[in-house]
RODO-2510 file (C-alpha; in nm, 4 decimals, decimal comma):
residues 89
     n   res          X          Y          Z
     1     x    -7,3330    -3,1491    -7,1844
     2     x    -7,1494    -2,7924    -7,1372
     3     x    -6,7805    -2,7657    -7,1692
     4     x    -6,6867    -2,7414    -6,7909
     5     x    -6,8521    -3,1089    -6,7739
     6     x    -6,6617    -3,2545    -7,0328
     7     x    -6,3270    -3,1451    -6,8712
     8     x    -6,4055    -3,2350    -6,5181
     9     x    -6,5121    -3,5681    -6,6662
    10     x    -6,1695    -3,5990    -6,8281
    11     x    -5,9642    -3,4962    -6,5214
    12     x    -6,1985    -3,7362    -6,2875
    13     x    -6,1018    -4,0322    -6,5613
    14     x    -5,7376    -3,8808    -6,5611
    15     x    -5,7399    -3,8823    -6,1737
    16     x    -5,8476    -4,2823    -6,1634
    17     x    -5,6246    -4,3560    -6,4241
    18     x    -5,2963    -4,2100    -6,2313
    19     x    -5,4568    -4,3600    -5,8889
    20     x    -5,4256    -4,7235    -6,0371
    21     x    -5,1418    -4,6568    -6,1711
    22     x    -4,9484    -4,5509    -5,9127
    23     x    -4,9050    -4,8376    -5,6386
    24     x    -4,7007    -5,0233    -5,9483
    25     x    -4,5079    -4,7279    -6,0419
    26     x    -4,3916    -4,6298    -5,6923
    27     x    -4,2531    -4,9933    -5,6114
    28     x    -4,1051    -4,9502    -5,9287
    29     x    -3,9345    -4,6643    -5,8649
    30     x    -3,8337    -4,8059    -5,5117
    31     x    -3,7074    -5,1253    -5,6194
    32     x    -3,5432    -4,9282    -5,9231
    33     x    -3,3300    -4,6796    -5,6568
    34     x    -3,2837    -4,9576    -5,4625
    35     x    -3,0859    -5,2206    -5,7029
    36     x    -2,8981    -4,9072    -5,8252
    37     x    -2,7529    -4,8494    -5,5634
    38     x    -2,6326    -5,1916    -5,4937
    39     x    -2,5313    -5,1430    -5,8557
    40     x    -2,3264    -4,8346    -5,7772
    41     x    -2,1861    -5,0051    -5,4593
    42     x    -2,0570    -5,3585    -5,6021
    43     x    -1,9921    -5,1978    -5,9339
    44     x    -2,2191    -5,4684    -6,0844
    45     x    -2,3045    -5,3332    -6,4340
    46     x    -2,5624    -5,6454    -6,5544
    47     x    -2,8748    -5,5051    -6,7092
    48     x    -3,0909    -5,7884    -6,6114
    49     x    -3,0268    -5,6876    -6,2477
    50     x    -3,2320    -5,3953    -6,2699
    51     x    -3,4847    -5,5046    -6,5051
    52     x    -3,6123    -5,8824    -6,3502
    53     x    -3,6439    -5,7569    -5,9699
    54     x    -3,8680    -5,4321    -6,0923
    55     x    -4,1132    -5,6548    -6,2921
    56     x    -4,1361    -5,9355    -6,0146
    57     x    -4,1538    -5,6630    -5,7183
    58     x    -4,4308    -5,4695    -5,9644
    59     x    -4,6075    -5,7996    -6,0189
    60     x    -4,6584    -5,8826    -5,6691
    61     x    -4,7484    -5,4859    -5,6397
    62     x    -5,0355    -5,5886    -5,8539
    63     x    -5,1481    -5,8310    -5,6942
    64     x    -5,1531    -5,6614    -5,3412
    65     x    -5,3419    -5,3568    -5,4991
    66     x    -5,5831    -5,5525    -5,7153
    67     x    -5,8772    -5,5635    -5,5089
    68     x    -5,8646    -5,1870    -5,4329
    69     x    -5,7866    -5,1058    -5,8495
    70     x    -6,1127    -5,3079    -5,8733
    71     x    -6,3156    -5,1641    -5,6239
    72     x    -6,2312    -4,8342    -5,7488
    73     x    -6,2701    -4,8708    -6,1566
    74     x    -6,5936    -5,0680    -6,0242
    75     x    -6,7188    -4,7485    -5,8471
    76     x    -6,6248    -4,5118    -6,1381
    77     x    -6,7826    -4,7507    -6,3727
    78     x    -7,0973    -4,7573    -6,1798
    79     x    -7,1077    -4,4142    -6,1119
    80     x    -7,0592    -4,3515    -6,5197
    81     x    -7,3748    -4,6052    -6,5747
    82     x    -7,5860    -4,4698    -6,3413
    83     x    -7,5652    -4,1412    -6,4053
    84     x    -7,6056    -4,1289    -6,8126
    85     x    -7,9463    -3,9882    -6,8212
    86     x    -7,7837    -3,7187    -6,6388
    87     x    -7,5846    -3,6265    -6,8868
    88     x    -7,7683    -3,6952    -7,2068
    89     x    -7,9513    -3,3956    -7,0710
***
């Protein structure tokens, strides 16, 4: 295993981990602006406002993006299986 393998192994695992990641964070961050703003318009100050909307909206982001998360950490853990004789060499 050289150096140059090791890192582009990292960043590939990096890469997958900030791909699953991201459907959740991005409704997150949507649904976050969102109740803000309606926040910042009725002057509604409740803390629970922002934080019970986010998980439920992130939840159901989950579930929508499940099947692709799996397909992909399936195809990266496949790919990792298959190919360790290749790099034990």
């Amino acid at each position: 295993m050289t150096p140059d393998f090791v890192v582009g192994f990292g960043r590939q695992a990096i890469e997958l981990c900030l791909m699953m990641a991201l459907p959740m964070l991005g409704v997150g961050l949507g649904v976050g602006v969102f109740v803000s703003v309606i926040q910042a318009a009725t002057q509604i100050q409740e803390q629970t406002l922002t934080f019970i909307p986010k998980i439920i909206c992130m939840f159901l982001a989950l579930l929508m993006a499940l099947p692709w998360l799996m397909e992909r950490i399936t195809t990266f853990t496949r790919d990792v299986f298959l190919n360790i004789p290749n790099y034990v060499q």
